[in-house]
N, C-alpha and C positions, 0 to 999 in steps of 0.2 A: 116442526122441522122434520125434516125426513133424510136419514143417512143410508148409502145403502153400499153393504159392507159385501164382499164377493166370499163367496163357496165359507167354510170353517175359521177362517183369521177370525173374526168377530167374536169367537170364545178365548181367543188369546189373551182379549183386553176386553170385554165385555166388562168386568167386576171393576175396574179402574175406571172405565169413560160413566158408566152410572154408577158410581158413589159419589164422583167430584172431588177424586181426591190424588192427583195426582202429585202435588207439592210436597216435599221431603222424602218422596217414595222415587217420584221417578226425575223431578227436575229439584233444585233449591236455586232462591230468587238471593241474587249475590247483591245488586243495587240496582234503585233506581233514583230516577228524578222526574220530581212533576212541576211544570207550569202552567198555570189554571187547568186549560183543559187537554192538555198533551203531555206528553212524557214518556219515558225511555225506561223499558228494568231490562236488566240484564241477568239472566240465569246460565244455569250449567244443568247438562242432559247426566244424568246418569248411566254410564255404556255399559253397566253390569246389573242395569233392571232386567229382571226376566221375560218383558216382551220382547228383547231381542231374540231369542233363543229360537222364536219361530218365526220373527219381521226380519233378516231374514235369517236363515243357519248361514254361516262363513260369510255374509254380509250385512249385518243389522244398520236397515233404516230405521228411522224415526215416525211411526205411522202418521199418516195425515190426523186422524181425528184424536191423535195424542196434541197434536202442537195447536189442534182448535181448541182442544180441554185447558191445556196452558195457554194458553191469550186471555181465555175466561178467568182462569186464575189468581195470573196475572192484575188483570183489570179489577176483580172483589178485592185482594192487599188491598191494592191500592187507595180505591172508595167506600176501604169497608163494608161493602154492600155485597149481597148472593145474589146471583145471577141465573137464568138458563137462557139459551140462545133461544131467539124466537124466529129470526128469519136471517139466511145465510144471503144476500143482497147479489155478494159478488164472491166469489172465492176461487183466487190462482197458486196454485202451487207450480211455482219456477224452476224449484232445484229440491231433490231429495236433502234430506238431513242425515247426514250418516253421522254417529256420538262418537265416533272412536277418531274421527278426522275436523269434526265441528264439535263439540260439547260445550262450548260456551257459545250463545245466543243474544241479542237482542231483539226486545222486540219494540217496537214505538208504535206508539197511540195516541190516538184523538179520540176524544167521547164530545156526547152532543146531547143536551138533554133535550128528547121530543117528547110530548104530552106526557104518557105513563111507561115511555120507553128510552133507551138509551139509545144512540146511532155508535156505532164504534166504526173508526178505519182503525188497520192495523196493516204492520210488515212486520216481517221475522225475517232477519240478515244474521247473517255469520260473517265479518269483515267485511267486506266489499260485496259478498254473494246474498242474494237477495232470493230466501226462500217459498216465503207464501207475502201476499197481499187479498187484505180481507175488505170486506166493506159487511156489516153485520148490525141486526138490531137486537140488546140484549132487553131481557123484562125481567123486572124484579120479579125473585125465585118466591117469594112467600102471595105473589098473585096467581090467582085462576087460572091452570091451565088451561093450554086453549082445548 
């Protein structure tokens, strides 16, 4: 997978997107529900984590490859399983996420077990606002990278 992050941001949140750890730091997972293979969790954005301070000053968004890192998250809870993305299929981001106006989120999913991979869709809404939709193949994180 290839992200590609413009000019200095990328140090802001570098140490958060490669540890995989963004859960109790930057979001907490309030509930979910699963059936078979879909399901809904619902979290809350933390608007006093410190990648606001440079995403943006007097306006902090929600960086795009933060609410990728949560969906991944997100989805290991849930399957108990670790994950890393392996191929981004389809990825729209609709509307920014700002925490201080949306802080509470859903996200809903479908998982699909193919051969040695996962297929994920996903969306992330904030009420009626519909922030990203994903379509994504996740591999189990303890396989060969590519």
């Amino acid at each position: 997978m290839r992200l590609c992050i413009i000019g200095g941001f990328y140090a802001n949140f570098a140490a958060y997107f490669n540890s995989g750890m963004l859960l109790t730091d930057f979001f907490t997972i309030k509930d979910f529900s699963i059936n078979d293979n879909t399901g809904t969790v619902s979290v809350k954005i933390n608007p006093e984590h410190k990648v606001f301070v440079g995403h943006f000053p007097g306006r902090p968004v929600v960086p795009g490859v933060f609410t990728l890192q949560m969906i991944k998250e997100c989805v290991e809870v849930v399957l108990n399983r670790k994950f890393r993305y392996s191929e981004l299929v389809n990825c729209k981001f609709s509307n920014v996420i700002l925490p201080d106006k949306m802080p509470y989120l859903q996200i809903e999913y479908a998982v699909k077990e193919a051969e040695e991979n996962i297929r994920l869709d996903a969306v992330v809404k904030s009420g009626d606002i519909t922030a990203l939709i994903l379509k994504a193949v996740l591999t189990d994180a303890t396989s060969a990278k590519e």
